[in-house]
C-alpha positions as CSV (number, residue, x, y, z in Angstrom):
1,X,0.0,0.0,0.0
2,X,1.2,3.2,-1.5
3,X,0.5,6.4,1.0
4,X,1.3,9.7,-0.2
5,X,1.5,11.7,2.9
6,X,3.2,15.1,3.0
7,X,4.5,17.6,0.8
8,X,6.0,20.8,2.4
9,X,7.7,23.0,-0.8
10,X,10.6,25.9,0.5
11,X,11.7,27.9,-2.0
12,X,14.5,30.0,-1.8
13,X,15.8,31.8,-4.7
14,X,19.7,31.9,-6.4
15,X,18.9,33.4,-9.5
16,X,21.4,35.2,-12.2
17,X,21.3,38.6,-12.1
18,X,17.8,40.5,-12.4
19,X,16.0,37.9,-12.6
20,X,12.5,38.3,-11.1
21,X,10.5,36.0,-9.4
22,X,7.0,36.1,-7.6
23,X,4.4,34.7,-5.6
24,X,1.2,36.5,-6.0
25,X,-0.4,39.4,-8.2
26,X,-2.4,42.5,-7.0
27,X,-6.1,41.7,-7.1
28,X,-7.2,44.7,-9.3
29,X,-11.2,45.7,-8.9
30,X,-10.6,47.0,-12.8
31,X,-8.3,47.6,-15.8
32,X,-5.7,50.3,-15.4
33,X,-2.3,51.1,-16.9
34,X,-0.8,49.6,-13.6
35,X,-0.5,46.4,-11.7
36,X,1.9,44.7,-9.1
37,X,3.1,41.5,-7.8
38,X,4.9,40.5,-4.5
39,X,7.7,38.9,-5.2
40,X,9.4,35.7,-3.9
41,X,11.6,37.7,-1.1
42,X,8.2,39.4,0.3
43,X,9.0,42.7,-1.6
44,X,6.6,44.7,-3.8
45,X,7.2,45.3,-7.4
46,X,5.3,48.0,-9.8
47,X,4.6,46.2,-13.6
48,X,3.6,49.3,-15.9
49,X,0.6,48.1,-18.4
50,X,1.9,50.0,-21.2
51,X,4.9,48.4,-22.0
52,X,4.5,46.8,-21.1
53,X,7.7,46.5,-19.0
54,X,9.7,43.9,-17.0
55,X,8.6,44.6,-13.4
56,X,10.2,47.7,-11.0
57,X,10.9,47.2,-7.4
58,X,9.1,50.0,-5.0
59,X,9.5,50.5,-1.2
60,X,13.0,48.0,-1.4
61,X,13.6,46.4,1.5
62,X,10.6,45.6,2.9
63,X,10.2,41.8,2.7
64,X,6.8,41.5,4.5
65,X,4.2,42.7,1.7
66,X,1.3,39.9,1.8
67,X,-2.1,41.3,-0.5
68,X,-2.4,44.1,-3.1
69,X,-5.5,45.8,-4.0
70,X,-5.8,48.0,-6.5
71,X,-8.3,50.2,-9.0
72,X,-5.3,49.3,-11.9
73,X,-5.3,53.7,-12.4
74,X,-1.8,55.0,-12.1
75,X,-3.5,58.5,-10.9
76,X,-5.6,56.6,-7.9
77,X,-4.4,55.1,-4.7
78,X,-3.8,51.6,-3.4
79,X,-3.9,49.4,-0.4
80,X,-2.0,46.3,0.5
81,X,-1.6,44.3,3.4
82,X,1.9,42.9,5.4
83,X,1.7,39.8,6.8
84,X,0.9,41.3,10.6
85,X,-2.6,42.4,8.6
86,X,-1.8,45.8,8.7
87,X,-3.0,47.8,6.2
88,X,-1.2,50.6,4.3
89,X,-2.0,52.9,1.7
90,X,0.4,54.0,-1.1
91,X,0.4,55.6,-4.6
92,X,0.5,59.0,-7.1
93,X,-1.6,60.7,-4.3
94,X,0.3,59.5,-1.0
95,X,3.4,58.4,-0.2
96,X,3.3,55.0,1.6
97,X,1.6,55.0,5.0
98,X,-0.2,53.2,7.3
99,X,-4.1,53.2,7.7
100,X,-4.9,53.1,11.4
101,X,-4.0,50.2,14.0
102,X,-6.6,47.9,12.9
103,X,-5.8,44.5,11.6
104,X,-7.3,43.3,8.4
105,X,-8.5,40.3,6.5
106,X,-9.9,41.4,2.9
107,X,-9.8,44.9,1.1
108,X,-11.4,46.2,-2.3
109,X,-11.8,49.2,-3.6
110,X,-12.8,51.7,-6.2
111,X,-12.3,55.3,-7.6
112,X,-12.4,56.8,-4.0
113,X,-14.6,54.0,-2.1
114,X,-12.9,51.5,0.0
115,X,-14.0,48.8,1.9
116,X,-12.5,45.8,4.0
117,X,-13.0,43.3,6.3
118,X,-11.4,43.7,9.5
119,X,-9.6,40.2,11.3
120,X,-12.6,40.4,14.2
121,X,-15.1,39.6,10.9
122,X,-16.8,43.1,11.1
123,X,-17.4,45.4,8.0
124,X,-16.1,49.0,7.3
125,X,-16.1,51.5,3.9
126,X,-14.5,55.0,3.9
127,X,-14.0,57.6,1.2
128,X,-17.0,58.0,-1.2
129,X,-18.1,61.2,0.1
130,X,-18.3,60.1,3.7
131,X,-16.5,61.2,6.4
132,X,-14.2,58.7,8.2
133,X,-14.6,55.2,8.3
134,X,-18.0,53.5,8.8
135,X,-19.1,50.1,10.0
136,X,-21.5,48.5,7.9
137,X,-23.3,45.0,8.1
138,X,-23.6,45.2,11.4
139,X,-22.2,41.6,12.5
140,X,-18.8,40.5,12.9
141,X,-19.2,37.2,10.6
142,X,-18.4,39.0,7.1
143,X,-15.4,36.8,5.3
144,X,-14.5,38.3,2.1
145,X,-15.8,41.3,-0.2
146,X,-15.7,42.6,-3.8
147,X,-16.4,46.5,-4.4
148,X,-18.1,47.1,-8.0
149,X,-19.5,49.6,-10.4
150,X,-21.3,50.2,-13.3
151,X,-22.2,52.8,-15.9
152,X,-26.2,52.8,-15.7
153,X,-28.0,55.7,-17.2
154,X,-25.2,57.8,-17.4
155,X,-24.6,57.2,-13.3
156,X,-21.7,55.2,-12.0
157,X,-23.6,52.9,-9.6
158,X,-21.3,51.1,-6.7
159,X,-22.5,47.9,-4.8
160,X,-20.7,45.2,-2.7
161,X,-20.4,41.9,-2.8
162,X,-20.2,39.7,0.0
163,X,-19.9,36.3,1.9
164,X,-20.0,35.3,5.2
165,X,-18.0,33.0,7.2
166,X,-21.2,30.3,6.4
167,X,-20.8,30.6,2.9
168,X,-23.8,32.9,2.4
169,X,-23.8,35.3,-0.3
170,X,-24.8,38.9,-0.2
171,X,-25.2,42.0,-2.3
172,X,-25.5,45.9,-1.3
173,X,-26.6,48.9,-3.1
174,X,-24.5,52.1,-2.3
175,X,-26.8,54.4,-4.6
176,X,-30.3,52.9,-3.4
177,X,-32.4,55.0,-1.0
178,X,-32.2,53.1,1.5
179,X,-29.3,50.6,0.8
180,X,-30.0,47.3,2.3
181,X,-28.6,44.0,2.0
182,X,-29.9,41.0,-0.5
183,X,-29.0,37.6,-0.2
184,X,-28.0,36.2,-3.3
185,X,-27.1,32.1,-3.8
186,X,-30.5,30.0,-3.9
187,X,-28.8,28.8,-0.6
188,X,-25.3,27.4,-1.8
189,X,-22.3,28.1,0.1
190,X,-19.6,30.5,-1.5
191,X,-16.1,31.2,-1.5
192,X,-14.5,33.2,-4.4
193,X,-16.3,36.2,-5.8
194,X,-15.9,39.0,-8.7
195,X,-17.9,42.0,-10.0
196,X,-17.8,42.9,-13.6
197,X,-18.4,46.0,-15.2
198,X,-20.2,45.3,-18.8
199,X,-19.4,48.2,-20.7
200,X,-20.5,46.9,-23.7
201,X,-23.9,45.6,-22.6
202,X,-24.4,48.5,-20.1
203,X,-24.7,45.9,-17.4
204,X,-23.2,44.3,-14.7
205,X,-22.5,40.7,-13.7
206,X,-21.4,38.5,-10.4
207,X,-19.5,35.8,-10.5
208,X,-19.2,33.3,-7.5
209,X,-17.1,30.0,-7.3
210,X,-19.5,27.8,-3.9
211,X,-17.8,25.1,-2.0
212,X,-17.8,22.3,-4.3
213,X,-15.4,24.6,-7.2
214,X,-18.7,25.6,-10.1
215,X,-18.4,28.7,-11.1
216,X,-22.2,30.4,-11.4
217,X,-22.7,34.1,-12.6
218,X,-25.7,36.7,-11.8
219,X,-26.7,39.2,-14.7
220,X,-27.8,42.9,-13.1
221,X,-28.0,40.8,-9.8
222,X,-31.1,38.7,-10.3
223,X,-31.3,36.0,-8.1
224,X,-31.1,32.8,-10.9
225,X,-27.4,32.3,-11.1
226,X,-26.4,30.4,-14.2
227,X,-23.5,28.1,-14.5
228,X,-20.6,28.9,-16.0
229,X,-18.7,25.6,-15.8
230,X,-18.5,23.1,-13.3
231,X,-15.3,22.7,-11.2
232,X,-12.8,22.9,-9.7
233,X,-12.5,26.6,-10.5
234,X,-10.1,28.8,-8.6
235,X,-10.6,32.3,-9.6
236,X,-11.3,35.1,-12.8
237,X,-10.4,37.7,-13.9
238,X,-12.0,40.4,-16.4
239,X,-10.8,42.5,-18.8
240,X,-13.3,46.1,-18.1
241,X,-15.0,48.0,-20.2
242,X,-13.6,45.7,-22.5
243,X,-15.5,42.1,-22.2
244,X,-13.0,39.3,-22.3
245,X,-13.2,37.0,-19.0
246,X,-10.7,34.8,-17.8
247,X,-11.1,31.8,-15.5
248,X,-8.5,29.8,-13.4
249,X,-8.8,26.0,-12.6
250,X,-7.1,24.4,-9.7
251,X,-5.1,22.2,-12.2
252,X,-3.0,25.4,-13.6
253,X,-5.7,26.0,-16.9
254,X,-7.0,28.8,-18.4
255,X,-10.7,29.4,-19.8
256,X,-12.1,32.5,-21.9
257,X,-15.7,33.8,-22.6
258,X,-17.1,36.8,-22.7
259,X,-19.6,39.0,-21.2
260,X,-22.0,38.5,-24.1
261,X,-22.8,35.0,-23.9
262,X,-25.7,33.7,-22.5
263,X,-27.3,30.5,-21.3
264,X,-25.4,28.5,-22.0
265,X,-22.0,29.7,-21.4
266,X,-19.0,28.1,-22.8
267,X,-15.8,28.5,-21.5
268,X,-12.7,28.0,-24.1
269,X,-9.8,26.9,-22.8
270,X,-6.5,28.9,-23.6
271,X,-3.4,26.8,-25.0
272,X,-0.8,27.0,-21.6
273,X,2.8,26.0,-22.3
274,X,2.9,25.3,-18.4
275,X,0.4,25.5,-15.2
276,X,-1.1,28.6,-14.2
277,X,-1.1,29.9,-10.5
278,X,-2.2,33.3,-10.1
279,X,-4.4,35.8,-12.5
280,X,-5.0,39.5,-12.3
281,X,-6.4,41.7,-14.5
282,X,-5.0,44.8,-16.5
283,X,-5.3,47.2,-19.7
284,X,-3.7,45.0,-22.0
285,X,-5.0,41.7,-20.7
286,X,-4.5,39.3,-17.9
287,X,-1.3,39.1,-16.1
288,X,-0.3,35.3,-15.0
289,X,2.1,33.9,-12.9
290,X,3.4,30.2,-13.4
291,X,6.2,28.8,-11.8
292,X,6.9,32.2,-10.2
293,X,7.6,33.7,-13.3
294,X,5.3,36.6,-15.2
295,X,3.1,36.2,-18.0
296,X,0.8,38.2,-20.2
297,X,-2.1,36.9,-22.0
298,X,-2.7,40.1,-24.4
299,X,-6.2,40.8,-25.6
300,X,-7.6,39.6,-28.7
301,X,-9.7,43.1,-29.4
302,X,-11.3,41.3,-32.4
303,X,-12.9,38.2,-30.7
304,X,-13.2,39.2,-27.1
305,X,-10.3,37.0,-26.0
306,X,-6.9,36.5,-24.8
307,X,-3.9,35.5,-27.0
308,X,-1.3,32.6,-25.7
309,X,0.5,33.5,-23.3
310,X,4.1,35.4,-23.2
311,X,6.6,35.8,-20.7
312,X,7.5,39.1,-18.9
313,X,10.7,40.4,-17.9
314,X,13.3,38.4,-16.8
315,X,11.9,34.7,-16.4
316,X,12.3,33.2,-12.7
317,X,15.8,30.6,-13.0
318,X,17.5,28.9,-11.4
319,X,15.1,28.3,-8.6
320,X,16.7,25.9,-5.6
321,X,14.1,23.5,-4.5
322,X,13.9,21.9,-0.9
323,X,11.1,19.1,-0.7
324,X,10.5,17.4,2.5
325,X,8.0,13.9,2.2
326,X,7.1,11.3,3.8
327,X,6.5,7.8,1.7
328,X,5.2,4.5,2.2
329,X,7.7,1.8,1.4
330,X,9.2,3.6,-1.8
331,X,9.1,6.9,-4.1
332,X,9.5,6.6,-8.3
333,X,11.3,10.1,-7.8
334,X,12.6,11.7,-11.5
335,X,12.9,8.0,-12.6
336,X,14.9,6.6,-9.4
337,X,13.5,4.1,-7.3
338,X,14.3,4.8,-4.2
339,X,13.4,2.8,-1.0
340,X,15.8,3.8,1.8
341,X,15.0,7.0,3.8
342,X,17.7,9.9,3.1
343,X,18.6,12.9,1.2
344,X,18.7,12.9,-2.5
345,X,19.5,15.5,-4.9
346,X,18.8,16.2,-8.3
347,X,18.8,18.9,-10.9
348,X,15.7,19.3,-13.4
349,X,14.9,22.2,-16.5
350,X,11.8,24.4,-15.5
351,X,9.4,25.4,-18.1
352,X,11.8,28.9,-18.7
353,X,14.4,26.2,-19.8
354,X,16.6,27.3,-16.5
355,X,18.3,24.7,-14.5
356,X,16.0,23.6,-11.2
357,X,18.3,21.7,-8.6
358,X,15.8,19.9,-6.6
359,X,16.6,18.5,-2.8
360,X,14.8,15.8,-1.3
361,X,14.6,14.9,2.0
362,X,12.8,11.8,2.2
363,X,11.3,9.5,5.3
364,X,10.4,6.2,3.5
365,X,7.9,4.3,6.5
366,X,7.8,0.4,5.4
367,X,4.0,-0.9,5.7
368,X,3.3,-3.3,8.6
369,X,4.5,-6.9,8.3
370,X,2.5,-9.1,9.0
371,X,2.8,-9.8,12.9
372,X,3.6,-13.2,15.3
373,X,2.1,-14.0,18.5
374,X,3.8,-15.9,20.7
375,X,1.9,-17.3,24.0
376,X,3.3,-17.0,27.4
377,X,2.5,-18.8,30.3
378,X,-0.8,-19.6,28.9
379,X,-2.4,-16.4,29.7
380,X,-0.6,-13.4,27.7
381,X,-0.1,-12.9,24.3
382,X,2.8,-10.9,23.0
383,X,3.7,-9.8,19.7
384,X,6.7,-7.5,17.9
385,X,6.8,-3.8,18.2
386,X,7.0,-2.2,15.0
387,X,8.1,1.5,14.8
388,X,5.1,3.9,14.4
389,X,2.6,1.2,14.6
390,X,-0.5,1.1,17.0
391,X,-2.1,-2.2,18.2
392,X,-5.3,-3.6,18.3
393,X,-6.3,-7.0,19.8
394,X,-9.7,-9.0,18.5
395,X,-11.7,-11.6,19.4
396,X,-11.3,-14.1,16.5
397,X,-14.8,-15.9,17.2
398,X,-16.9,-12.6,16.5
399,X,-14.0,-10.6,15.1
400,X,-14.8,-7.6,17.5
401,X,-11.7,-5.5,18.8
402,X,-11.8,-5.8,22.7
403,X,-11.6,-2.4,23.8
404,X,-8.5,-0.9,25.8
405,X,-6.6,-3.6,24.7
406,X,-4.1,-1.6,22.5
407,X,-0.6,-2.6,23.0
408,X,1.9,-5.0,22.0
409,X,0.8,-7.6,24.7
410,X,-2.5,-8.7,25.8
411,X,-3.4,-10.6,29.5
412,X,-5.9,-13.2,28.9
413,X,-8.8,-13.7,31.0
414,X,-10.9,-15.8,29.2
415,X,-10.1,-18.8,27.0
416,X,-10.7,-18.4,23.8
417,X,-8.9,-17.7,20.0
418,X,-7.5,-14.2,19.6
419,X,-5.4,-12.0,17.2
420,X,-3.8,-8.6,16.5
421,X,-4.2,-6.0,14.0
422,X,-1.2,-3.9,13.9
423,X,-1.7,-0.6,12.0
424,X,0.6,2.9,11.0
425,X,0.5,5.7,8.2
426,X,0.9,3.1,5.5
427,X,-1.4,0.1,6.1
428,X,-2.7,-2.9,8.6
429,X,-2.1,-6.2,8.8
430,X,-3.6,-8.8,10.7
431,X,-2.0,-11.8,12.6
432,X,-2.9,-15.6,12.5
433,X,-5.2,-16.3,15.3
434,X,-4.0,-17.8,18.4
435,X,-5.8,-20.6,20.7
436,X,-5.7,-20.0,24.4
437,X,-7.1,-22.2,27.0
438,X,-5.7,-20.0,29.7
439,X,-5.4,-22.9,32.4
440,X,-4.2,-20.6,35.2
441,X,-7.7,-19.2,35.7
442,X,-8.9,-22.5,35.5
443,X,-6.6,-24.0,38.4
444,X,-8.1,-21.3,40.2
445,X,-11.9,-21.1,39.1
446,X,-12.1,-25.3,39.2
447,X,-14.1,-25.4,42.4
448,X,-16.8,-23.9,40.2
449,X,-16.5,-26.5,37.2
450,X,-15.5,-30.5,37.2
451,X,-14.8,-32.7,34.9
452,X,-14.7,-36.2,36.4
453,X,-13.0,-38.1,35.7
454,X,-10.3,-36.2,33.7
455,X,-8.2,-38.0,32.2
456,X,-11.3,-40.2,30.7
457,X,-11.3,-43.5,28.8
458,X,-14.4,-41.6,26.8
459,X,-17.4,-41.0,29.6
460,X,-16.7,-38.1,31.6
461,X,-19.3,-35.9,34.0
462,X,-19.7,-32.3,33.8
463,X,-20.8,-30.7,37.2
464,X,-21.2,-27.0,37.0
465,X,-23.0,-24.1,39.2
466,X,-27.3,-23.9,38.6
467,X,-26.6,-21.4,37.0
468,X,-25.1,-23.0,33.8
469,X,-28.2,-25.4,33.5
470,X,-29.2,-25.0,30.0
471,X,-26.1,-23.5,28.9
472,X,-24.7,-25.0,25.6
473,X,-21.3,-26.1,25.5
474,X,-18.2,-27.0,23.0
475,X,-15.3,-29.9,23.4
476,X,-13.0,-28.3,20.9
477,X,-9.6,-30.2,19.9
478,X,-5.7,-28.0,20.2
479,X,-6.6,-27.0,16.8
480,X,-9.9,-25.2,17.5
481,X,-11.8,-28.0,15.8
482,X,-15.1,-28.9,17.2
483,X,-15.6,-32.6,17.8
484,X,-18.8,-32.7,20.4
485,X,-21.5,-30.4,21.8
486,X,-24.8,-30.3,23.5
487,X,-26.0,-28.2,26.2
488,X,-25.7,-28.9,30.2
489,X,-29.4,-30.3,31.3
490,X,-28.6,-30.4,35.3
491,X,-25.5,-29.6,37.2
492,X,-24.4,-33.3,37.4
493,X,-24.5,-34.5,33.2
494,X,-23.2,-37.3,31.7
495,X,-21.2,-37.7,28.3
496,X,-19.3,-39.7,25.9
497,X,-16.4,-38.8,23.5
498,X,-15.3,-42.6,23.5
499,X,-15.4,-42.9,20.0
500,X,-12.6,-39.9,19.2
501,X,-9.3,-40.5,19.4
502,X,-6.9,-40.1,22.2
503,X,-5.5,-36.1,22.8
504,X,-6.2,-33.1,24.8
505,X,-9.6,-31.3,24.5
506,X,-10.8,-28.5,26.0
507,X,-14.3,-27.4,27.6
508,X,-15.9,-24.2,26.3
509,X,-19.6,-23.2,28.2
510,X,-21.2,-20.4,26.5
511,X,-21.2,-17.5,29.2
512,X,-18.7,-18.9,31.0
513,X,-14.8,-17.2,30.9
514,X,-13.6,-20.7,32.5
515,X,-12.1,-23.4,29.6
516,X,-11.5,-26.2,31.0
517,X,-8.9,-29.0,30.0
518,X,-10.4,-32.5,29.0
519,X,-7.5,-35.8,28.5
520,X,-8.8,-38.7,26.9
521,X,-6.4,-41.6,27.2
């Protein structure tokens, strides 16, 4: 049995010179001439849309960056958060600075409306016209948010998107009179969500990935999402007031429709030389990361779409691997078979055709063998301890485990066949069962049963307590085999195994936790 157990991935960098490499994109609300990324060393990095360019460090040496939020306007402000949750502000109308002492779990924003989610689960917006910052939602179980607008008789209309820390899904209405809060959902439980601005169709449309990974989308917010594709989906990312969509699976692919498509929608998926792990939207298309290393997929103007992917500034090499896993018996790593816990090393080509050297530290943990009971002193059973294994003892008659009776030895108090089932990470195995007659509990209990006379010629008496009358009993053989029953009819009975052949036997009465030897000479 084959167990894969544990894969823990560090990643440290020792790249050539410039060489840029990253670990997540800003999560822009829409296009823009700007975007960012956080690179592999925890610093923030500036990619200009119109290039557009290889990617320009800001703010260096900090090395704690952790989200990026922005509108995608090189003229507007942004918001990020360090890895304490701590939220700062920085852009062409600020210089980078801290917003207040709160701590902060999601952020999104627009042209001068922000809003987040705060670590204790309650809701705040600021800017928009109101002075301040201002709680909304009142409840402290909000999880993540999405600000969006749309152009709507000539207004720019805001709402927000929301879940809950139940999965819920919720929608509110900046510019109604009285904004209040919609559930949205038919129910389902929700974890990513988006807001698109339709420029094209004057309209707007939600998009929400639930539990299970389908993607669904909501036209102008009525409450009959459709589905987009079924999962697992990871995230999107839209193009703006131009209507190319992008969607990300779990398993690195990319898929394109457009905001004029109807029931039913029809993703296309995009031609990938390698996996994708991160998207974010921009002016000139969709920024990807794969394999820490920068991609654009450029907009097809003419379809609605994005063109293949090409890489962006100076791809991520030479990348120094450290795996640590735990296997079960043996790995098929790059082609080695390798059985024997230790450290290996190897060195592989990434997808940027840069050399990868790749270093494995591997525990191999063997499956159980199969384990042997050996009998002491007629009442314990003890078997080998195997490293990492737990125990279990079983009745072999009914094959139920007797509880508490989990280690590597087991004290018999009633006759009887028993076995082990030894267990770890990679597997069980079961032992032979074991006959016990346990006769030290019998030299003690045998005031209470009698066999006379023992050893017999064939006819032998049973005498047992009243209790026992009508109790049916077993004359088993050393090697379990049955070879005479009936049941006890007084406490004094009579019987006969004269015509089986001379051995040892042993006594078995149902509800009783005495055996009892029989010799027939």
């Amino acid at each position: 049995m084959k167990l894969f157990l544990q894969i823990l991935m560090l990643i440290s960098i020792t790249h050539s010179a410039n060489a840029q490499c990253f670990e997540r994109l800003s999560e822009a609300q829409d296009t823009g001439s700007t975007a960012y990324a956080i690179g592999l060393d925890g610093q923030l990095y500036t990619i200009d849309a119109w290039g557009p360019n290889p990617p320009s460090l800001i703010y260096p040496g900090i090395t704690d960056w952790f989200r990026v939020f922005t509108t995608g306007d090189y003229n507007s402000n942004n918001l990020a958060l360090k890895s304490d949750s701590s939220l700062w502000e920085f852009g062409a109308l600020t210089n980078l600075t801290q917003v207040g002492n709160a701590k902060w779990r999601d952020i999104s924003l627009l042209w001068g409306l922000s809003c987040g989610v705060q670590s204790n689960g309650t809701l705040w917006r600021w800017g928009g016209g109101l002075v301040g910052i201002n709680q909304i939602g009142l409840s402290n179980d909000w999880k993540d948010i999405e600000v969006l607008n749309y152009w709507y008789n000539n207004w720019n209309v805001a709402k927000l998107l929301a879940t809950k820390n139940n999965g819920s899904l919720w929608l509110y209405d900046f510019s109604a009179p009285i904004p209040q809060w919609v559930q949205l959902g038919n129910g389902m439980q929700w974890d990513f969500i988006k807001g698109v601005n339709n420029a094209g169709t004057y309209s707007i449309s939600l998009y929400a990935i639930n539990n299970i990974g389908d993607l669904y989308r909501w036209e102008n917010t009525v409450n009959t999402p459709v589905l987009v594709g079924n999962g697992p989906w990871k995230e999107i990312a839209c193009v703006g007031n131009l209507e190319g969509i992008m969607g990300l699976k779990l398993d690195g692919s990319t898929h394109t429709w457009t905001s004029y498509d109807t029931n039913p929608i029809t993703p296309v998926q995009l031609p990938n030389n390698s996996p994708i792990d991160d998207i974010d939207l921009n002016l000139p298309g969709v920024y990807g990361l794969s394999s820490s290393s920068l991609l654009l997929f450029a907009n097809d103007y003419v379809n609605n779409s994005f063109y293949p992917s090409v890489g962006i500034g100076i791809p991520c090499c030479n990348v120094q691997n450290t795996v640590n896993m735990t296997e079960c018996d043996f790995l098929n790593w790059n082609g080695q078979y390798l059985d024997t816990s230790g450290t290996y090393i190897t060195q592989l080509t990434n997808i940027n055709g840069c050399d990868s050297l790749i270093t494995l530290n591997l525990t191999i943990t063997s499956s159980p063998i199969e384990p042997i009971i050996s009998v002491q002193n007629n009442v314990e059973l003890v078997t080998g301890i195997q490293q990492g294994a737990t125990f279990q003892w079983i009745n072999c008659e009914n094959g139920l485990p007797l509880v508490g009776d989990t280690l590597n030895s087991f004290q018999v108090n009633v006759g009887g066949f028993y076995a082990v089932i030894v267990n770890n990470q990679c597997g069980t195995d079961t032992s032979e069962c074991v006959f016990v007659s346990n006769l030290n509990l019998q030299e003690y209990m045998n005031e209470f049963i009698y066999l006379s006379p023992n050893p017999t010629t064939g006819e032998f008496k049973i005498k047992v307590p009243e209790e026992f009358i009508g109790s049916n009993f077993q004359i088993v053989d050393e090697m379990g085999k049955c070879i005479f029953s009936d049941f006890i009819q007084s406490t004094s009975d009579s019987f006969s195994i004269s015509t089986n052949q001379k051995a040892i036997y042993f006594l078995y009465i149902d509800n009783c936790p005495i055996v009892t030897k029989l010799v027939k000479n």
